[in-house]
C-alpha positions in Angstrom: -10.6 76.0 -22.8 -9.5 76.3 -19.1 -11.3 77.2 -16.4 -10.5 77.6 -12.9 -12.8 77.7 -9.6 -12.3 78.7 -5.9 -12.9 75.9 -3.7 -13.7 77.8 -0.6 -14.6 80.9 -0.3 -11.8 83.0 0.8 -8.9 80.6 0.4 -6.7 80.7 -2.6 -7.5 76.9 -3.8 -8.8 76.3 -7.4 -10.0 73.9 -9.4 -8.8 73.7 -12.5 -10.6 72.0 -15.4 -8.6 71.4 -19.0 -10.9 70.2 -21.6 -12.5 66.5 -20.3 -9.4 65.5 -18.1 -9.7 65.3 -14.6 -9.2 68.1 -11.9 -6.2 69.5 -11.0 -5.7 72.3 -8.3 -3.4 75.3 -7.7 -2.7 77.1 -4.6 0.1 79.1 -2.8 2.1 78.0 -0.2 1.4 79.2 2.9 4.1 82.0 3.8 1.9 83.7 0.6 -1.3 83.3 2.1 -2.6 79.8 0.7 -2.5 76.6 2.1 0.2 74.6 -0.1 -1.9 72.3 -0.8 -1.0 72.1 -4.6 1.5 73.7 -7.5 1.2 77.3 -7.7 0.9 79.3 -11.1 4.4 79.7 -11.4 4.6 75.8 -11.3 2.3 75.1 -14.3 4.3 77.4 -16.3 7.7 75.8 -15.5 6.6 72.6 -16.5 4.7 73.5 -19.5 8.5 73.9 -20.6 9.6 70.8 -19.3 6.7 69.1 -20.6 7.1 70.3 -24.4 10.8 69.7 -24.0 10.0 65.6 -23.7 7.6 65.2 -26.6 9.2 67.1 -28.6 12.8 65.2 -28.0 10.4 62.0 -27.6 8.4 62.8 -31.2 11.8 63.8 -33.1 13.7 60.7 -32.0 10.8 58.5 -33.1 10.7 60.2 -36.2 14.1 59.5 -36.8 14.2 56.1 -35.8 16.3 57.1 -32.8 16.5 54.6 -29.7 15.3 56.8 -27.4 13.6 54.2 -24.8 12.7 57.3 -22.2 13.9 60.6 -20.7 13.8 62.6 -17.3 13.2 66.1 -17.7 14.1 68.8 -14.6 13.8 72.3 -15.0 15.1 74.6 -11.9 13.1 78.2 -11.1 15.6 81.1 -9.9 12.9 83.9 -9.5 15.2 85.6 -7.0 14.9 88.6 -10.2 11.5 88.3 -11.3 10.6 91.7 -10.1 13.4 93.2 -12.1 12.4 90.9 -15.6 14.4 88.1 -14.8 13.0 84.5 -14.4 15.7 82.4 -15.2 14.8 78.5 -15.9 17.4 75.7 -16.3 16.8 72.5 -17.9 18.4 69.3 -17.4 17.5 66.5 -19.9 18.3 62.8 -18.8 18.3 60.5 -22.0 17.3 56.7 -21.6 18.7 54.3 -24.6 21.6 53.6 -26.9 22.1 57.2 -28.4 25.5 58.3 -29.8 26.9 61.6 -28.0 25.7 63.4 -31.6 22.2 62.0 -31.1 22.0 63.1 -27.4 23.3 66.7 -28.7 20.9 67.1 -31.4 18.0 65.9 -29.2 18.9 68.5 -26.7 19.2 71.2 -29.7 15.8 69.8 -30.5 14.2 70.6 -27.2 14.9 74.1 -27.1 13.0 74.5 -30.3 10.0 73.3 -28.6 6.7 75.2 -29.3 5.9 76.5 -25.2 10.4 77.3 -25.2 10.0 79.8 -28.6 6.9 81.0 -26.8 8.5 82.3 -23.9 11.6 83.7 -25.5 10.6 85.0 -28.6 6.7 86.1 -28.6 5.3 88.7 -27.8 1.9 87.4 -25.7 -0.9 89.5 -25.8 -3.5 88.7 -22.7 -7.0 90.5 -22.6 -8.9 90.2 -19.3 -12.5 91.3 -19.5 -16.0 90.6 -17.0 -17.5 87.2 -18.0 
C-alpha cells in the first residue's frame, strides 16, 4: 500500500509512505503552483521505468553468469504531446563490465521486457477512485 499526505495545508507537498521505508515527498515546481521542493508525479513514473529496466538487466545477467559489474540507467521525458496522447520516454542504458557487443544487445532487449515497460505499452490499467 501507498499513501500520500499533504504537508501543509494548502501547498501541494506530500508525504508519501511505501510499505516500512522511509518518506519520500512529491511536489510541483513552482511555475505549476508548488514549491519544487521534490519530484513531481510525472517523475516517479519515469523512473519506475528506469528502475525495472536495471534489475531486470541486473537479475538476467546474474542469471546468466554475465559480468555485468554495474549499469547507469537515464530515461529523458518529452511531454511537449501529452495533451494530445503522446508521452514519449527515451532510455539510455550504460553497461559496466566485460560484456561482448551480443551480451550488451541482449541485455538491452532484455530491459524492454521489464514488467513496469509491458505495463505502460501494452495494458490496459484500470484505476477506481472512491471516498475513503
Amino acid at each position: 500500500m501507498i499513501t500520500l499526505k499533504t504537508v501543509q495545508a494548502g501547498k501541494l507537498r506530500h508525504e508519501i509512505q511505501v510499505k516500512d521505508f522511509a518518506a519520500l515527498y512529491s511536489d510541483m515546481p513552482e511555475p505549476q503552483g508548488g514549491e519544487g521542493s521534490a519530484p513531481e508525479p510525472h517523475d516517479y513514473f519515469d523512473l519506475s521505468l528506469g528502475a525495472c529496466k536495471a534489475l531486470t538487466a541486473i537479475l538476467y545477467a546474474r542469471h546468466k553468469g554475465m559480468a555485468l559489474d554495474g549499469l547507469t540507467v537515464t530515461v529523458h521525458r518529452d511531454d511537449s504531446e501529452e495533451r494530445q496522447g503522446l508521452y514519449r520516454l527515451a532510455v539510455t542504458l550504460e553497461l559496466q563490465g566485460q560484456l561482448t557487443d551480443a551480451e550488451k544487445e541482449r541485455l538491452v532487449t532484455i530491459a524492454d521486457r521489464c514488467p513496469i515497460h509491458k505495463l505502460m505499452t501494452s495494458t490496459e490499467v484500470r484505476i477506481e477512485t472512491a471516498l475513503g
